[in-house]
LUMTI-178969 format. One record per residue (C-alpha): residue number from 0; x, y, z negated. Coordinates in Angstrom, 3 decimals. Layout:
BEGIN
(pt NUM; (X; Y; Z)) ...
END
This chain:
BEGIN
(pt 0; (0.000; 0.000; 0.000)) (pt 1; (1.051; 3.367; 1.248)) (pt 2; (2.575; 4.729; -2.024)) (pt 3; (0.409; 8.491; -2.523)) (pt 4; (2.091; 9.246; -6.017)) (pt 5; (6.153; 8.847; -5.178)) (pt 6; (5.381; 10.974; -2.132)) (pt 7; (3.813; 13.476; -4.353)) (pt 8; (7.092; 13.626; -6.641)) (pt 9; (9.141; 13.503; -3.361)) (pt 10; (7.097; 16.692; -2.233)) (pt 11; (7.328; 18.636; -5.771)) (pt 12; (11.273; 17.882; -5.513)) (pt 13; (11.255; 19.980; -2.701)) (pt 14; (9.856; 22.952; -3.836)) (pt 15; (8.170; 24.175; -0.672)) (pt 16; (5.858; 26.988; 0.192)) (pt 17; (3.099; 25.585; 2.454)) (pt 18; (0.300; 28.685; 3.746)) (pt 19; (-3.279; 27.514; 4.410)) (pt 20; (-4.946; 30.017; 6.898)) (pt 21; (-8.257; 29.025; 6.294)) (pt 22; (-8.645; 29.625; 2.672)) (pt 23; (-10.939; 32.312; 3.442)) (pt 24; (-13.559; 30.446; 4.857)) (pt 25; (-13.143; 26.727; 3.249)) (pt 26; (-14.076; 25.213; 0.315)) (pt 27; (-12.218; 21.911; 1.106)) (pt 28; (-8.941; 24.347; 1.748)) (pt 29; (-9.396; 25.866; -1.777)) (pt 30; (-9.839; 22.855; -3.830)) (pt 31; (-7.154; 21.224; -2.357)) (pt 32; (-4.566; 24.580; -2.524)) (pt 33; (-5.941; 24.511; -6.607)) (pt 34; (-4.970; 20.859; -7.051)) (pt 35; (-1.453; 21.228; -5.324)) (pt 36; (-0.538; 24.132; -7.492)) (pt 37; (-1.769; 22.772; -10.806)) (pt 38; (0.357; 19.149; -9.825)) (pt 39; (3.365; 21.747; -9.139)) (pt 40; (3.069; 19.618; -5.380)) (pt 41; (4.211; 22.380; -3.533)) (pt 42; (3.861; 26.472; -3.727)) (pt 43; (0.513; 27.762; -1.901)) (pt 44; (0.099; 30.693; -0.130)) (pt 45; (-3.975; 31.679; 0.776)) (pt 46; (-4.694; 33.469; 3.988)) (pt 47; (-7.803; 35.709; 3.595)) (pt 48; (-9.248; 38.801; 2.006)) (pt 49; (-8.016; 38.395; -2.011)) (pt 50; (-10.745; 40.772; -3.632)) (pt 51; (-13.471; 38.084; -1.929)) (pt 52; (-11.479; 35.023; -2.619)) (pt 53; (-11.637; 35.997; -6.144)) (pt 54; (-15.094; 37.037; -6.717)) (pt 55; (-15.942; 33.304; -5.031)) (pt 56; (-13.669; 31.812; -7.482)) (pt 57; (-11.521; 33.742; -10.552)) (pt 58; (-9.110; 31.131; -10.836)) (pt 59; (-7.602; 32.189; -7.528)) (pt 60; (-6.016; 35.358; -9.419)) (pt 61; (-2.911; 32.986; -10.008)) (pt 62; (-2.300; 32.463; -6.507)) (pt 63; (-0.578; 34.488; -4.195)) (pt 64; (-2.999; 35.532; -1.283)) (pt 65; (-2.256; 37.590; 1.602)) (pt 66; (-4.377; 39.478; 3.977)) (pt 67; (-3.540; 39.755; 7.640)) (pt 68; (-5.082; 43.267; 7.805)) (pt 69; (-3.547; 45.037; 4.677)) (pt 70; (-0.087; 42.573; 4.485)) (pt 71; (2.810; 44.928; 3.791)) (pt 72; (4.636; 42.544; 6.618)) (pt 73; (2.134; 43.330; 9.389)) (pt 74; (4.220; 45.597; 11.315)) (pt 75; (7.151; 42.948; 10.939)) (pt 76; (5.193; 40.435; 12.687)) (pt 77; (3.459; 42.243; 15.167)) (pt 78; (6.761; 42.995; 15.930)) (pt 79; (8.218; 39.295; 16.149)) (pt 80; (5.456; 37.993; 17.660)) (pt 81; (5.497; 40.764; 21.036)) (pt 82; (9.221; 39.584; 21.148)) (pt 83; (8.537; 36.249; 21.382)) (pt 84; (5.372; 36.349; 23.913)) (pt 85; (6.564; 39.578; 25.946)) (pt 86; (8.121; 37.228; 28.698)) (pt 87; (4.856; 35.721; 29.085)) (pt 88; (3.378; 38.630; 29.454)) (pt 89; (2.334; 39.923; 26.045)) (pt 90; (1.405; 43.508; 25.496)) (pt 91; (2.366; 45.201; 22.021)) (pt 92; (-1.680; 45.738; 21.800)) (pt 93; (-2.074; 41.891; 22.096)) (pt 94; (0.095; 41.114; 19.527)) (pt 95; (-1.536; 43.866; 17.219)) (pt 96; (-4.785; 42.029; 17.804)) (pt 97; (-3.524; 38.188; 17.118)) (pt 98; (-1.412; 39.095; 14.127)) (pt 99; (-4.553; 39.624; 12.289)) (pt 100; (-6.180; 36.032; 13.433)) (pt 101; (-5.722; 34.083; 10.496)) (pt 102; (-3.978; 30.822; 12.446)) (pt 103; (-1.463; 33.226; 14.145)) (pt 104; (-0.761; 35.238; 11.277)) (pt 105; (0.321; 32.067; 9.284)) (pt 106; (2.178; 30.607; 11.646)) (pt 107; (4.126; 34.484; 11.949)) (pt 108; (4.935; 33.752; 7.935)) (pt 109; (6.646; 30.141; 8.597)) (pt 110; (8.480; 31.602; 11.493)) (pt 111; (9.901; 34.392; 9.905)) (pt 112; (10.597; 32.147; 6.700)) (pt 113; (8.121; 33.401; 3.965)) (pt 114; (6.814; 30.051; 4.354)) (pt 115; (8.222; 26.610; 4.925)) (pt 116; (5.008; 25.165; 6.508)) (pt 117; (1.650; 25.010; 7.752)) (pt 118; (-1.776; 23.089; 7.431)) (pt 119; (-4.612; 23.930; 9.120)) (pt 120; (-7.660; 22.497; 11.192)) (pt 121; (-10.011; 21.731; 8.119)) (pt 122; (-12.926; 23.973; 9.997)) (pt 123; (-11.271; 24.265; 12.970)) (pt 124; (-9.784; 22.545; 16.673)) (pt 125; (-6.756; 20.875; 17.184)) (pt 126; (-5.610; 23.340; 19.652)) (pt 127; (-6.784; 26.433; 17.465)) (pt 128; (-4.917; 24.928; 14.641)) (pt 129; (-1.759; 24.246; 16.893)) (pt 130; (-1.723; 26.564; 19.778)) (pt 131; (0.052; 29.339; 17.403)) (pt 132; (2.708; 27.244; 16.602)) (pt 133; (3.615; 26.227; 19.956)) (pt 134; (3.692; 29.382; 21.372)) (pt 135; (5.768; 30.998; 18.681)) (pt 136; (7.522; 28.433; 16.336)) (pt 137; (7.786; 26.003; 19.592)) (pt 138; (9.966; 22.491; 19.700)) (pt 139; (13.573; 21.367; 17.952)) (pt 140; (14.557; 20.692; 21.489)) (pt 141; (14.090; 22.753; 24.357)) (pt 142; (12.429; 20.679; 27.051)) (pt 143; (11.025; 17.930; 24.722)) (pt 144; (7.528; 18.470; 24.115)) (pt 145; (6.032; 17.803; 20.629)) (pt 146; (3.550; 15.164; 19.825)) (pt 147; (1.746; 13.662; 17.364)) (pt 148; (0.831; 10.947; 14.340)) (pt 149; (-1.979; 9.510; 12.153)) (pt 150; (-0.855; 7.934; 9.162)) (pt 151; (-3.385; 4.810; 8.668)) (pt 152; (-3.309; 3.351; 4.807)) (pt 153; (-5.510; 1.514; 2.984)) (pt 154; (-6.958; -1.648; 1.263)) (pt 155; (-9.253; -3.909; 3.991)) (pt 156; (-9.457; -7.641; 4.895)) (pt 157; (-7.219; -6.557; 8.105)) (pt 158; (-5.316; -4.616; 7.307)) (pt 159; (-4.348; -5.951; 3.919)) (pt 160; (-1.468; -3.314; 2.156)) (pt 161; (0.057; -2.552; 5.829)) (pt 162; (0.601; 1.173; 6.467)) (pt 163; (0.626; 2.194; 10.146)) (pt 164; (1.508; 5.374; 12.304)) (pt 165; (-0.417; 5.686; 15.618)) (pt 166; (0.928; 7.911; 18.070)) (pt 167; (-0.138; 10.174; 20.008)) (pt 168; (-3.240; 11.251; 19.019)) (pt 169; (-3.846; 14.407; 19.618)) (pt 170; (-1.441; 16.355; 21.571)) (pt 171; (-0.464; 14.986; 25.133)) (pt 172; (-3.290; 13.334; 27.196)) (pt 173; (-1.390; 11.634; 29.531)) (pt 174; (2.531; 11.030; 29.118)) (pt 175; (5.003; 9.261; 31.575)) (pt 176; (7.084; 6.752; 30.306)) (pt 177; (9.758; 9.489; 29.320)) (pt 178; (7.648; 11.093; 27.420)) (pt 179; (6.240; 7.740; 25.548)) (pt 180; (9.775; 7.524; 24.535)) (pt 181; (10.043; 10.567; 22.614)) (pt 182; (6.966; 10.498; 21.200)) (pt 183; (8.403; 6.647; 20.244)) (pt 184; (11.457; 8.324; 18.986)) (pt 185; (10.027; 11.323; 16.912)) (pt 186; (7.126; 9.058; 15.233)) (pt 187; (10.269; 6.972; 14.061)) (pt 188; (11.762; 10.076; 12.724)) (pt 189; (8.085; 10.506; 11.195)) (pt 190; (8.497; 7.118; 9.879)) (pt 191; (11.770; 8.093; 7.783)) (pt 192; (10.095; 11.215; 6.550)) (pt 193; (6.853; 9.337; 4.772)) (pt 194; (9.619; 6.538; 3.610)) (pt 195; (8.596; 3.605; 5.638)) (pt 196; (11.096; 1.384; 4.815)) (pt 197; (10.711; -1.062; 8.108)) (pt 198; (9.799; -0.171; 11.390)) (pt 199; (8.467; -2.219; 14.110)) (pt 200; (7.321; -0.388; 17.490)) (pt 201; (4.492; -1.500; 19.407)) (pt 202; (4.273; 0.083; 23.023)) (pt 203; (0.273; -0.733; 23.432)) (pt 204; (-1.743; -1.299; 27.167)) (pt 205; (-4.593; -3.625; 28.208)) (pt 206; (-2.278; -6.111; 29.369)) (pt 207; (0.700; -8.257; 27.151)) (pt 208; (3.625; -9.137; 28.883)) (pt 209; (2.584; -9.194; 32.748)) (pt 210; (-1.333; -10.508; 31.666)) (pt 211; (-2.605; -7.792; 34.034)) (pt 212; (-1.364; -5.772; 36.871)) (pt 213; (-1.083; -1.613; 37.130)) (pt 214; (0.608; 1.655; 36.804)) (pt 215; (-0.590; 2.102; 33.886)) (pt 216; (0.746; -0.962; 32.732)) (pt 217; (4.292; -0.122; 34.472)) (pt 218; (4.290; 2.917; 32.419)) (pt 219; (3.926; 1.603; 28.816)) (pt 220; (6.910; -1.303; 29.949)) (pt 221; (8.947; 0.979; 31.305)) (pt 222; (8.865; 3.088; 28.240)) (pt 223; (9.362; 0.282; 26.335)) (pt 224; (12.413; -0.996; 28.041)) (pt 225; (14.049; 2.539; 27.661)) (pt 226; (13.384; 3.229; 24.398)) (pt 227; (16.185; 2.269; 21.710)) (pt 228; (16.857; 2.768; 18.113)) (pt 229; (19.252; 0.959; 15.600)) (pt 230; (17.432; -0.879; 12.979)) (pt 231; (14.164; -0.545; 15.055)) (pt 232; (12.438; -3.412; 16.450)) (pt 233; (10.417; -2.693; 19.257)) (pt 234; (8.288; -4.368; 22.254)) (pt 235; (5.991; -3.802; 25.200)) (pt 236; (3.918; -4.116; 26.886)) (pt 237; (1.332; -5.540; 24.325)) (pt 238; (-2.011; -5.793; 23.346)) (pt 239; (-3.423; -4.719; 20.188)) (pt 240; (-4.135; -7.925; 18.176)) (pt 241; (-1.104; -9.037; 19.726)) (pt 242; (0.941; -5.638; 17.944)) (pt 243; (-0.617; -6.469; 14.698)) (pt 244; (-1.642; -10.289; 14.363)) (pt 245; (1.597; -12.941; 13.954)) (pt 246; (-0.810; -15.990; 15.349)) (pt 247; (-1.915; -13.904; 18.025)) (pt 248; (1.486; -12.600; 18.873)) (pt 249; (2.489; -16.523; 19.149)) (pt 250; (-0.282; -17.226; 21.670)) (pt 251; (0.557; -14.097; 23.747)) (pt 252; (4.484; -13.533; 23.303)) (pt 253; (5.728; -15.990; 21.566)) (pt 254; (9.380; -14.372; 22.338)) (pt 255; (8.275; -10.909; 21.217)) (pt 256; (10.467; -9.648; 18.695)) (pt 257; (7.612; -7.558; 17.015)) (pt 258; (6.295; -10.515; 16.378)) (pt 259; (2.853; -9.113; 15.312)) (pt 260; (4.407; -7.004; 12.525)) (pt 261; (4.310; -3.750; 14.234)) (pt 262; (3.442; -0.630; 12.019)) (pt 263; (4.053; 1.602; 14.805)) (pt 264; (1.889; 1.885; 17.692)) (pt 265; (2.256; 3.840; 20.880)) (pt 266; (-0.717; 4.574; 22.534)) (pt 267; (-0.532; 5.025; 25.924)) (pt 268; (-3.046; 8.246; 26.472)) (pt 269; (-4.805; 10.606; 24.223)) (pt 270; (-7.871; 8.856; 24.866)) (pt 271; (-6.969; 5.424; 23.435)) (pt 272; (-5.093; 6.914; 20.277)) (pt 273; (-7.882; 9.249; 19.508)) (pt 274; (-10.969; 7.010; 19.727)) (pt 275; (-8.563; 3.709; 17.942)) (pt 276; (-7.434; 5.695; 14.655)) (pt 277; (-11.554; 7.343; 14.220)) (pt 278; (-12.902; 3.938; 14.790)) (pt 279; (-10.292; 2.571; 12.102)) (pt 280; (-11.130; 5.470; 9.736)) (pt 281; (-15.058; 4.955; 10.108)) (pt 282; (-15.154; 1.273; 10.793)) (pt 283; (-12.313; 0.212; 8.976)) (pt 284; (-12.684; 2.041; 6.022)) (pt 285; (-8.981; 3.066; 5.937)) (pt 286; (-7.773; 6.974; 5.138)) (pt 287; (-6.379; 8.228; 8.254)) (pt 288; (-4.326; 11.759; 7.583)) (pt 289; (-3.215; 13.746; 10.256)) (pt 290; (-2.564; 14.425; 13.124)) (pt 291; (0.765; 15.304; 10.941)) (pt 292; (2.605; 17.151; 14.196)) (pt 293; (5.815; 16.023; 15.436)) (pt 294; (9.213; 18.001; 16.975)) (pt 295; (8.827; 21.417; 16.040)) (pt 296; (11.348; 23.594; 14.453)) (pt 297; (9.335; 24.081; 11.294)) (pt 298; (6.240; 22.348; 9.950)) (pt 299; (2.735; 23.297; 11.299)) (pt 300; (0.079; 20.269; 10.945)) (pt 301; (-3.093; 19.801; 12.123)) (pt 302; (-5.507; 17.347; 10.178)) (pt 303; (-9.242; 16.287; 11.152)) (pt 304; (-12.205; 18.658; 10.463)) (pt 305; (-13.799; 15.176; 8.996)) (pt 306; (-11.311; 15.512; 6.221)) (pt 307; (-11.674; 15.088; 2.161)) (pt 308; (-9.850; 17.767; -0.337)) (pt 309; (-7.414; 14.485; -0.761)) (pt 310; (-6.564; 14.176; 2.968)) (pt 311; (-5.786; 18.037; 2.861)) (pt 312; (-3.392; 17.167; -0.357)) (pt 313; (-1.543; 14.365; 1.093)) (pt 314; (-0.916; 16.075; 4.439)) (pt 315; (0.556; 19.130; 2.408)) (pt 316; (2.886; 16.780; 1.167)) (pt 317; (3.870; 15.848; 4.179)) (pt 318; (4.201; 19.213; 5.344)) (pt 319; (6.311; 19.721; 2.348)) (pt 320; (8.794; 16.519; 3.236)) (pt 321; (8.828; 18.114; 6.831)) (pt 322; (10.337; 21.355; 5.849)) (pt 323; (14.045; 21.442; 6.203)) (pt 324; (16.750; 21.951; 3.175)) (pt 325; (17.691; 25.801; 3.133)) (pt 326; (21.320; 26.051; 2.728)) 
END
């Protein structure tokens, strides 16, 4: 079982500042920001108007809040944010006008360092949540795009005490076979983040080793066969029950060296990793946290608008564990 206290005291031994922009308008957002700071999780800093956050609730008095209209660091960001979007075409009015939106104002405050990270997408889309981030705080790498994970844990009659991360699901719709790679590659780095100690990769299609016939199918082996990490075990093309079920695996690919133990799985489309970690959330009755967002310079994440006040916590943490060491 995915172990939720250890990477609480892993978080709160990092001592990070993670910024919630939609405090102003979420419940979920302010119960979770109140448990973090009580648990000493992480520091919290509240986007939204602070004389209204603390008529709705006087306990937010002890929490640092910040306004995108009235911030003393406005003009600093409206600023940083026309340098970074001028080539594309940005006018200084623009930026005036975006630094007060709530997502790109919080994103402004982990680029410039105020904060170390980023959670958002509690009452709002994916590319709302994330489009800021891209735009300004943008990848580690130049020319590697980012991408995306679900952490999958819980207690059911499949699953038993396996914890899984299923990538992509929710950032590139379709990606070659280069680009399955990296996501392959920065889901492992994921991996070593949350403290997986084993990793087994399962490139996923319809068809396990040559069963059926396609491009599609050429693209998830192809990936497969180029991707390469010490102390990773990977395989593809497979099947799902042949990723995750030993007996299966035996039937199917009986000289996989997965061997039905995978615990991470590479979808290969938005569509497929999408729809497979909701169904295991709803139908499975597993927590599903994320997507936690992967390659960027600093830490944004996005997480499902279907989330508890726990899924908000955990993925804080993980925002937390994402932030790099300041020297």
């Amino acid at each position: 079982m995915f172990d939720i206290k250890n990477l609480y005291k892993r978080a709160k031994a990092r001592n990070k500042t993670i910024i919630f922009p939609e405090a102003g308008f979420s419940d979920r957002v302010i119960e979770a920001a109140k448990f973090l700071q009580k648990k000493n999780i992480c520091k919290v800093i509240l986007v939204g108007d602070e004389s209204s956050l603390i008529i709705r609730d006087k306990s937010l008095v002890k929490f640092t809040i910040m306004n995108p209209k009235t911030c003393p660091l406005r003009p600093k960001l409206v600023k940083h944010l026309y340098s970074k979007r001028k080539d594309k075409g940005m006018t200084m009015q623009e930026a005036e006008e975006l630094a007060s939106d709530p997502y790109y104002f919080a994103t402004l405050l982990v680029d410039i360092g105020v904060a170390d990270g980023m959670v958002a997408g509690v009452e709002d889309s994916t590319a709302r949540a994330i489009r800021p981030a891209l735009q300004i705080i943008k990848t580690a790498k130049k020319d590697v795009r980012a991408s995306s994970s679900v952490l999958i844990f819980g207690k059911n009659e499949f699953l038993k005490d396996k914890t899984l991360l299923l990538s992509d699901c929710g950032l590139n719709e379709n990606p070659t076979s280069e680009v399955l790679v990296t996501i392959a590659n920065q889901t492992v780095e994921t991996g070593k983040i949350l403290g997986l100690d084993e990793m087994n990769v399962a490139f996923l299609s319809y068809s396990t080793k040559g069963s059926a016939k396609g491009e599609d199918v050429d693209k998830v082996r192809v990936a497969s066969e180029k991707f390469s990490r010490p102390a990773v075990v990977s395989d593809g093309e497979l099947q799902l029950d042949a990723a995750l079920r030993p007996e299966v695996c035996a039937h199917k690919a009986p000289n996989s060296p997965v061997k039905g133990n995978a615990n991470i799985l590479i979808f290969p489309d938005l569509n497929s990793g999408n729809m497979t970690y909701k169904a295991m959330q709803m139908l499975g009755g597993v927590k599903a946290i994320g997507p936690i967002v992967q390659g960027l310079k600093k830490p944004v994440n996005d997480i499902s608008r279907a989330c508890s006040v726990e899924d908000i916590v955990i993925i804080s943490a993980i925002t937390a564990l994402q932030a790099k060491e300041t020297k």
